[in-house]
N, C-alpha and C positions, 0 to 999 in steps of 0.2 A: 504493500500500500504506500510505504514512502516514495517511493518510485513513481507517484504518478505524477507526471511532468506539465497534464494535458491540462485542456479547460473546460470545463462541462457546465451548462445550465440544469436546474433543477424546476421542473414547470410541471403548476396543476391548473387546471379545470374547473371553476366554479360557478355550476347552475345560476344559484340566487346571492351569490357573494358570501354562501354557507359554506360552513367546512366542520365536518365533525370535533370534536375537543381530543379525540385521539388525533386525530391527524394531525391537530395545531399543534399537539406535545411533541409529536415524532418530528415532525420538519422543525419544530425550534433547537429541539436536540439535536436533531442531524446537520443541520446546519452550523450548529456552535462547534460542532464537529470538526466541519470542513474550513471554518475559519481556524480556531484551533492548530491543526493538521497544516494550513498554509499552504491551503487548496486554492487555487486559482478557479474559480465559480461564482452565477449570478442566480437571481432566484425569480422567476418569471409566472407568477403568480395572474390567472386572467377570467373576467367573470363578465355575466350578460348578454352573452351569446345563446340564443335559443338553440342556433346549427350546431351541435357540438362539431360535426366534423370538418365546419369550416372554421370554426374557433383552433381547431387541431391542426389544420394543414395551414392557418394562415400564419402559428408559432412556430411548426417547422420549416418553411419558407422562410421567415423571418431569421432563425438561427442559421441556415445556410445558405444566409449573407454575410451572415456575421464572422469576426474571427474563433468563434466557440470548437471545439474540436467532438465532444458529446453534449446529448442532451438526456437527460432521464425525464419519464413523464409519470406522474403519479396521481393517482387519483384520491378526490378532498374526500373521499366516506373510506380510507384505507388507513388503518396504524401499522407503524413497523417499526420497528428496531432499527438503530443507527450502525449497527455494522453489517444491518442484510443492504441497506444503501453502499455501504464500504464495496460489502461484495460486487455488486454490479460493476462497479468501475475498478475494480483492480483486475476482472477481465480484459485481456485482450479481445475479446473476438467481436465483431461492430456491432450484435443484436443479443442479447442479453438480458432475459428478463427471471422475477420473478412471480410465482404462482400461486394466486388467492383461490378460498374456498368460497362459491356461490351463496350465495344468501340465500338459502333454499333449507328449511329446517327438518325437512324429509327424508332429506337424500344428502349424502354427502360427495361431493361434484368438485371438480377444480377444470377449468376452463382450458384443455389443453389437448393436443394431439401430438403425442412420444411419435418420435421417427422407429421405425419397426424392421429389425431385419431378422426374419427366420422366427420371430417368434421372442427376440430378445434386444431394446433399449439400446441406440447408439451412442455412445458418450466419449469422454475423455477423463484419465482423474489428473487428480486436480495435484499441491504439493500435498496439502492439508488432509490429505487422505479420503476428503471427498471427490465428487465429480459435476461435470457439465453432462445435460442430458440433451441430444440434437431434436430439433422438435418439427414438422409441417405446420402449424398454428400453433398461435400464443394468444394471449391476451394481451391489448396497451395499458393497463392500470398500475404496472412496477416495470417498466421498462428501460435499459440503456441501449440508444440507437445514435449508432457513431455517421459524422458527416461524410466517411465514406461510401457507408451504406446507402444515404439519400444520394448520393450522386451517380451511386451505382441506378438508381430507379431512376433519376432523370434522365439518365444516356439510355435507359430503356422504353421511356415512355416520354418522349421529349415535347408530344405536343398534349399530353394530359396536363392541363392546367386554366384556371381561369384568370382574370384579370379583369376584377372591377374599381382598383386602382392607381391604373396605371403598373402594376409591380407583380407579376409573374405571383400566384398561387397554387403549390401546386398539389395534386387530388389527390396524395398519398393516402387518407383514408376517406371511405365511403361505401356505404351500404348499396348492395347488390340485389334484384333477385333474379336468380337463374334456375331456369328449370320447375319454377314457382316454387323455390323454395328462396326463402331469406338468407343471407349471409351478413352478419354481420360486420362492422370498418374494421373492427378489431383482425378481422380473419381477412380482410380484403386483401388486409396493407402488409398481413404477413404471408402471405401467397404470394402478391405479386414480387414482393423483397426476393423470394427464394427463387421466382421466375425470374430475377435480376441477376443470379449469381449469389445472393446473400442467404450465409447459413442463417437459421436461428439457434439459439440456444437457451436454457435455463438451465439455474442455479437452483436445486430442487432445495435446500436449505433456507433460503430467507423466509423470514419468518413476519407474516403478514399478518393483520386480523383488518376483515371485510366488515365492514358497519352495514348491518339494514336495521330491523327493529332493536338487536342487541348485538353483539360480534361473534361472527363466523372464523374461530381461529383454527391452526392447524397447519403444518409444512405439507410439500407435497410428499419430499422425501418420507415422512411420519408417513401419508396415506401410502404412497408405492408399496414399503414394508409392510404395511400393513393387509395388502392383496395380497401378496406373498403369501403370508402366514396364512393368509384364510385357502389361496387355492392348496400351499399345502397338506392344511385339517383336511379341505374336502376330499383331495385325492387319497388320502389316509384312512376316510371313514369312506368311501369307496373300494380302498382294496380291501378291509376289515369286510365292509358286506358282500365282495365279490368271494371271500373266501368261507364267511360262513355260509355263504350258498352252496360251494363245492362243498362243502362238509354235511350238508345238511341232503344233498344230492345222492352223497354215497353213502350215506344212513339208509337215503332211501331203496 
């Protein structure tokens, strides 16, 4: 982490000029953090936009004009911990996020699609004995997206963009439907990133808690292990009653 040379914004989203009181805690501490630390970052804070997603492309068009080198984007109903922000930026790799649990009190969900080969999680580890997990969709609510990466989308989609003044905007998120089905900006902007050449990746370790009526907390890493263990109870209590069936077969 001392090593990091670069200069990164730190930018959220605000519906109604509201922001959860976890999230005011987390970004005041993360922040004190990065000043602290002797971080070179600004904090871009933006509200009153009904279009979110042109609230979003018009802050990332704005940073890549600027001399900023990352921007992390976080969302105002999220808490974290000031060294799951650490962690995003002591990544190298240009996409980099972390992974909230849905506000869905039924189900426990984290918004994400693992890159899948043969049956088994593509990754990297890390020094720290953890790892990066490669991904086809992310969510934008705990993200680092480095100005290489946007540039990689602009030489891909050069003329996606609008301009109502006068200054190049350009459509990195936006909702879809294809197929008649909806896809979300979140999912848009990470697809087309990876049809640009841009990996994703996450950091299954930072540790977020999701605001709706009360907080959704939970790593994804916590969840990952946690399928594990269940598929292998089930496969366990399957071969247990595959085998007292042979035994109950040859009784018979």
């Amino acid at each position: 982490m001392w090593d990091y040379k670069r200069k990164v914004v730190i930018a959220t989203f605000f519906y109604k000029q509201q922001g959860y009181l976890d999230y005011i805690n987390s970004i005041t501490t993360s922040l004190l953090v990065l000043e602290r630390m002797k971080f070179k970052f600004d904090y871009w804070p933006t509200s009153g936009n009904f279009h979110m997603a042109l609230c979003v492309n018009d802050v990332l068009s704005k940073f890549l004009r600027s001399d900023y080198d990352d921007i992390v984007l976080i969302d105002s109903d999220e808490g974290f911990d000031a060294d799951s922000l650490m962690r995003l930026l002591m990544h190298d790799e240009e996409i980099v996020c972390g992974v909230y649990r849905l506000t869905n009190p039924k189900k426990r969900e984290y918004p994400v699609c693992l890159k899948n080969d043969d049956g088994s999680f593509v990754g990297k580890m890390l020094p720290d004995g953890n790892c990066l997990l490669e991904a086809d969709k992310v969510p934008g609510g705990f993200i680092k997206i480095s100005k290489t990466a946007l540039e990689k989308w602009v030489k891909a989609y050069p003329d996606d963009w609008l301009n109502p003044e006068n200054e190049k905007i350009y459509t990195f998120f936006k909702d879809v439907i294809r197929d008649h089905v909806f896809n979300g900006m979140d999912y848009i902007f990470t697809e087309t990133m990876r049809e640009a050449g841009v990996k994703l990746w996450v950091d299954p370790t930072c540790k977020i808690r999701h605001w709706g009526m009360f907080s959704y907390e939970g790593t994804l890493d916590e969840h990952l292990r946690l399928l594990k263990v269940n598929q292998e109870s089930k496969w366990a209590f399957d071969e247990v009653a595959k085998m007292a069936k042979e035994v109950e077969e040859r009784r018979g």
